[in-house]
N, C-alpha and C positions, 0 to 999 in steps of 0.2 A: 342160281345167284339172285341174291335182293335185287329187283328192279330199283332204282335210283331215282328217285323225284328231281327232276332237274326244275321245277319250277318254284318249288320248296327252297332248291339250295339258293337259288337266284335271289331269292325272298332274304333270304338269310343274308344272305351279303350283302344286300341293298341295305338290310337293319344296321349291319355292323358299320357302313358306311357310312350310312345317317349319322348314327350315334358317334362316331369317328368326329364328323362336322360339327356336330350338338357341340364336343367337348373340345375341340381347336377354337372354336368361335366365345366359347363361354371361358377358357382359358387361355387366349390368347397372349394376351397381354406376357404370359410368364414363358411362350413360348421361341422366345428371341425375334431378331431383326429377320424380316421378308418372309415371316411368318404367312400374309396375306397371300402370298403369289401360292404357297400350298394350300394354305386354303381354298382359293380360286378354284386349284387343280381339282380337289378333292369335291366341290361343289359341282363343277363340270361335269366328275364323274358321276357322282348321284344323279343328276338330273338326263345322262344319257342311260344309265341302267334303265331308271324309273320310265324314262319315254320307251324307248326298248323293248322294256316288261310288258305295259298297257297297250303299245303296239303289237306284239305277238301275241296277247290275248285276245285281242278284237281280230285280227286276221293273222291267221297261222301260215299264210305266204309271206307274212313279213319277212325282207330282207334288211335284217342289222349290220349286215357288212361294211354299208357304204358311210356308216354311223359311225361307226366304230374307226374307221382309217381315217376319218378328217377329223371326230373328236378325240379321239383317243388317241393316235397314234402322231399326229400332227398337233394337234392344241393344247392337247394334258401335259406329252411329251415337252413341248416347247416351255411350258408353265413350270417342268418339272426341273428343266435346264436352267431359267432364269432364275430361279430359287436357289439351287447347289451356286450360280454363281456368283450371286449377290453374298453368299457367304465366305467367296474366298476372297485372303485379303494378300496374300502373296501374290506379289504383280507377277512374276513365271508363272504361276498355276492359271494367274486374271486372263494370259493371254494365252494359254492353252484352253480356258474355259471357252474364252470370245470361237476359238479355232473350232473346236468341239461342235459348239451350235451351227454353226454356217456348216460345218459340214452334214451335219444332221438336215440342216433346212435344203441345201444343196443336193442330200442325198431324196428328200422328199419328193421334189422338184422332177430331177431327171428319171425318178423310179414311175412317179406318176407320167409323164412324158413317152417313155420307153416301152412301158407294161402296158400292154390295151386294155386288159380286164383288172387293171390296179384299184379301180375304185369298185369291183364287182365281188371279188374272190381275195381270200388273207393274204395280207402282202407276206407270206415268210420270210423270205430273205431280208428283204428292207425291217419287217420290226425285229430277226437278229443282231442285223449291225445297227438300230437305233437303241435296243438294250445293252450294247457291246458302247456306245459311245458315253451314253446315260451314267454305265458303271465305272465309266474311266474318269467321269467330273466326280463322279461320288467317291471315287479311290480317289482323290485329290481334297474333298471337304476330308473327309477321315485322316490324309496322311498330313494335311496340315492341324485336326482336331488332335493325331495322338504325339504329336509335336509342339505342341503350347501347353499353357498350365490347364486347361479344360481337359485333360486329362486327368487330373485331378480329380475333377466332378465329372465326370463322364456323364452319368448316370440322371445328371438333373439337364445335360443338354439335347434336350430335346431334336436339333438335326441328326445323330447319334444315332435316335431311335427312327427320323424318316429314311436316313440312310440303308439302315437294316431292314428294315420294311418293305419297302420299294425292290429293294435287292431280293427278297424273299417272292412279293409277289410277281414280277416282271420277270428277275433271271433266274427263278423258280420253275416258270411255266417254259421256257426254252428247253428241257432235254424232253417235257411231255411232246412239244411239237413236233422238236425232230423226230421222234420214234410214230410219234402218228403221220408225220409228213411222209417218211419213207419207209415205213412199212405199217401201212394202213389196215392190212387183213391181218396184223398182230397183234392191234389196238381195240380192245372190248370198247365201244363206246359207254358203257357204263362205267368200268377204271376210269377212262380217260377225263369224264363229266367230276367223279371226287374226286382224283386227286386234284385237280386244279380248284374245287369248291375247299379241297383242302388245304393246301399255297394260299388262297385268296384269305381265308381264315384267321389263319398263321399269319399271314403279312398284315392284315387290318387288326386285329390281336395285340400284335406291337406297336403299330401307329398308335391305338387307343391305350395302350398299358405307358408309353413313354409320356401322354401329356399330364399324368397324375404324379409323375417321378420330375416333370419337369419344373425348371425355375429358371428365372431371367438371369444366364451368367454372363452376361456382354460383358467383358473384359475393356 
């Protein structure tokens, strides 16, 4: 089997991400309301890859873990939350939205508390039920997008395409962990490195293909 360049792919997805931000920031404008707070997210995420990268290159004991659970998993997430909810405008969905996050912050909170090596080693379970919570505001922007006339225009609203996206790259990567989390001597780490270089791909793909299709439809 091809040995797999993990450092190539890393490479690769940092570009795609970049170029992600280059074209949210350059077309923003036509990207709808609370467009910024995805941006944010997305900026966040570049700049922990890239610190990330140039720290495992400079010393290969780097530990990204502890990087990774308070940006990513705590900051991105929460960014990711305020976004989906700024966009809903059904006052049931507004206050399942509000429910969603506190639970999410809540579940942050006592997981860090309870787990002694939370900030050392992958939280599984907690980023499960934080992509489990993630997709329940996002099936909430979607069931109230294919319930208005923006279904219509689907295709020029751009949350549409971060909905899909996210959902691709986040609850994409959930059945790769389960099968690596509990049966680890059945997982090539070389499979395991593309296909999530593959998910990530795919999901930043769409982010980038929806802001050329998109346009300002504030209704």
């Amino acid at each position: 089997m091809i040995e797999w360049n993990k450092e190539l792919g890393v490479l690769i997805q940092i570009f795609l991400m970049v170029l992600t931000l280059f074209f949210l920031i350059l077309r923003r404008n036509q990207l709808g309301k609370s467009i910024n707070y995805f941006i944010s997210a997305i900026s966040l995420g570049c700049g922990i890859e890239i610190f990330n990268f140039v720290s495992k290159y400079f010393d290969e004991e780097y530990n990204s873990v502890p990087v990774y659970i308070i940006g990513v998993n705590l900051i991105i997430f929460f960014i990711f939350f305020l976004y989906f909810y700024q966009l809903l405008e059904v006052k049931r969905f507004k206050r399942i939205g509000v429910a969603l996050i506190v639970i999410f912050l809540l579940g942050y909170l006592i997981s860090a508390i309870a787990q002694k090596d939370f900030f050392n080693s992958f939280p599984f379970v907690f980023y499960c039920a934080e992509v489990a919570l993630l997709s329940m505001i996002i099936f909430l922007v979607l069931w109230q997008t294919f319930n208005s006339d923006r279904i219509l225009k689907l295709k020029s609203y751009y949350p549409f395409w971060v909905s899909i996206g996210l959902m691709v790259i986040y609850l994409g990567v959930v059945p790769l962990l389960i099968v690596s989390n509990t049966a680890k001597t059945m997982m090539n780490l070389n499979i395991f490195f593309i296909i999530l270089f593959a998910v990530n791909v795919i999901g930043y793909s769409i982010l980038l293909t929806g802001i050329f299709y998109a346009k300002n439809t504030e209704i």
